[in-house]
C-alpha positions as CSV (number, residue, x, y, z in Angstrom):
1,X,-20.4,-62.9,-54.0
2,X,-22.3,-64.0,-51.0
3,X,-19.7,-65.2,-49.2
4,X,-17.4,-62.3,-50.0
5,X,-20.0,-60.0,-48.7
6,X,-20.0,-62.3,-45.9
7,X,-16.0,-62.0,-45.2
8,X,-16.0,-57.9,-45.5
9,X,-19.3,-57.5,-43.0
10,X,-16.7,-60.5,-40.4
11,X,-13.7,-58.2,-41.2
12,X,-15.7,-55.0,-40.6
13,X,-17.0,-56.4,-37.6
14,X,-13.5,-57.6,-36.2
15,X,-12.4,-54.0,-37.0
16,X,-15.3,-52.5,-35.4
17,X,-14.6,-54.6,-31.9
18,X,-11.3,-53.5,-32.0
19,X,-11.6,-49.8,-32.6
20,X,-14.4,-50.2,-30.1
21,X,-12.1,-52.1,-27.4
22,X,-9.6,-49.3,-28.2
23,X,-11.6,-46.6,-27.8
24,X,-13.1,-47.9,-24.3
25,X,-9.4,-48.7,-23.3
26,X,-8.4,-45.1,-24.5
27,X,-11.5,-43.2,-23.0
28,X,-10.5,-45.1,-19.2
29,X,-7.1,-44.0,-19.8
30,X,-8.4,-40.3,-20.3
31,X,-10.7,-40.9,-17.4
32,X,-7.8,-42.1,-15.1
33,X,-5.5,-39.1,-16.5
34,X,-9.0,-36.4,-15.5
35,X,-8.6,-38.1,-12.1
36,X,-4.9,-37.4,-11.7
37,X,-5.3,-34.2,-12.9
38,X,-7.7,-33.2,-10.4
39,X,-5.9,-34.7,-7.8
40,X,-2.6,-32.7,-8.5
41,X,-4.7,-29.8,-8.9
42,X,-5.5,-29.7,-5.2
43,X,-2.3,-31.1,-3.8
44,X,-1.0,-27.4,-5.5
45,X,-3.7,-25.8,-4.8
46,X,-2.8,-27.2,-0.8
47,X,0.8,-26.4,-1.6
48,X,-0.2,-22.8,-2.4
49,X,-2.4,-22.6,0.5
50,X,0.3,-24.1,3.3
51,X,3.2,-22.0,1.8
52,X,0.7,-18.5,1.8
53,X,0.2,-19.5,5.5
54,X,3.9,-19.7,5.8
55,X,4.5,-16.4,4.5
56,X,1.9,-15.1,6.1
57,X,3.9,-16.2,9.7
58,X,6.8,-15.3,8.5
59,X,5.1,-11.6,7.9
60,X,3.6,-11.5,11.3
61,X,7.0,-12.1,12.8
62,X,9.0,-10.0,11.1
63,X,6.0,-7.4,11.8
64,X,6.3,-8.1,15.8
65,X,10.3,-8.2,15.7
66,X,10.6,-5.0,13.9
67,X,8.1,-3.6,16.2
68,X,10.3,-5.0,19.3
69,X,13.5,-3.3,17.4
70,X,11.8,0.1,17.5
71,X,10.7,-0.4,21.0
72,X,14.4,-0.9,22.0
73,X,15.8,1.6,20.1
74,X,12.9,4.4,21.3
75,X,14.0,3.2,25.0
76,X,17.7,3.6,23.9
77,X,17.5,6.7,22.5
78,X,15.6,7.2,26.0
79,X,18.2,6.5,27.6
80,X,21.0,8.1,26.0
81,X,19.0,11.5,25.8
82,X,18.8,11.4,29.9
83,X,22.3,10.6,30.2
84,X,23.1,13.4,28.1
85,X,20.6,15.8,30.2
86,X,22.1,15.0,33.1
87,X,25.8,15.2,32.1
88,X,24.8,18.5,30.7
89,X,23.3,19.8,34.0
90,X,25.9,18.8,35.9
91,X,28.6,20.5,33.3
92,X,26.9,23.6,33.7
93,X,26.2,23.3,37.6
94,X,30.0,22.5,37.8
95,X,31.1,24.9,35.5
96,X,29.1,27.6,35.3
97,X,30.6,29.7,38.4
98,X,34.4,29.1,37.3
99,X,33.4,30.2,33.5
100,X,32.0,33.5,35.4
101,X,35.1,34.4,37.4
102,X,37.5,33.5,34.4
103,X,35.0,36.0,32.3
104,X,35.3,38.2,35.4
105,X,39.0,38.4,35.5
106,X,39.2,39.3,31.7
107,X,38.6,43.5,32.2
108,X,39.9,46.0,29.7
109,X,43.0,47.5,29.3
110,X,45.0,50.3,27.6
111,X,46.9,50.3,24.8
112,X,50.1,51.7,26.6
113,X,49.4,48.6,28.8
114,X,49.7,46.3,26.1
115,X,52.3,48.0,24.6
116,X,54.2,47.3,27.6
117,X,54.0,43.6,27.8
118,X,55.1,43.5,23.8
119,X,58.2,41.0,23.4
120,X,60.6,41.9,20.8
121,X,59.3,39.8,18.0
122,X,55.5,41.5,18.3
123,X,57.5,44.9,18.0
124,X,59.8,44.1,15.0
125,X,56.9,43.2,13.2
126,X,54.7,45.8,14.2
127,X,57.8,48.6,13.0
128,X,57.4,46.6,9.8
129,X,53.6,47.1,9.5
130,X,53.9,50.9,10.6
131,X,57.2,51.3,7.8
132,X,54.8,49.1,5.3
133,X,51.9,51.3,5.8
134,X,54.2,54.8,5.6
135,X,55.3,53.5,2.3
136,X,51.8,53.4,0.5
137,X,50.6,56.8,2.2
């Protein structure tokens, strides 16, 4: 019984070095695993950091090109608004004393004068109003 005792404690023992080689080999592969973990931990946390700075360019330019835009569109609009003051100055400087003397010649007149200058047509149809209007009386 001795020497059966004696075998289990060996086999117990081999079993014990070889979970214990196991675990050391296991816990150094967990250790090596932490290590890579930390290490593509901060390359993302890097990444994160280069790509925020990216944006953050990208933001500032489209901040100072937008800011040109306006400035060329204010300076347009400048532009335009002086081309059309002046054009409209020199429309009514240019047209303001012919637009008086055409209002000038425009004076009343009577109806006998009117009446004289009617074509045919205009008094055929005014007959036809007058009979028209006879009819409902």
């Amino acid at each position: 019984m001795a020497s059966q005792y004696k075998r289990l404690q060996e086999n117990f023992q081999r079993q014990i070095t070889q979970l214990t080689g196991e675990s050391n080999t296991l816990q150094a592969d967990i250790e090596a695993r932490n290590k890579r973990l930390d290490e593509l931990k901060r390359e993302r946390t890097n990444t994160i950091q280069e790509k925020d700075n990216v944006i953050a360019g990208l933001k500032s330019s489209i901040t100072q090109m937008s800011n040109k835009f306006l400035d060329m569109l204010m300076e347009t609009l400048a532009k335009i608004k002086a081309r059309i003051d002046s054009a409209s100055t020199e429309f009514d400087k240019t047209n303001e004393s012919s637009l008086k003397k055409k209002l000038e010649e425009f004076t009343a007149v009577s109806y006998t004068h009117l009446r004289a200058h009617e074509t045919s047509l205009h008094l055929v149809c005014r007959l036809l109003l007058e009979k028209k209007k006879k009819k409902k009386k």
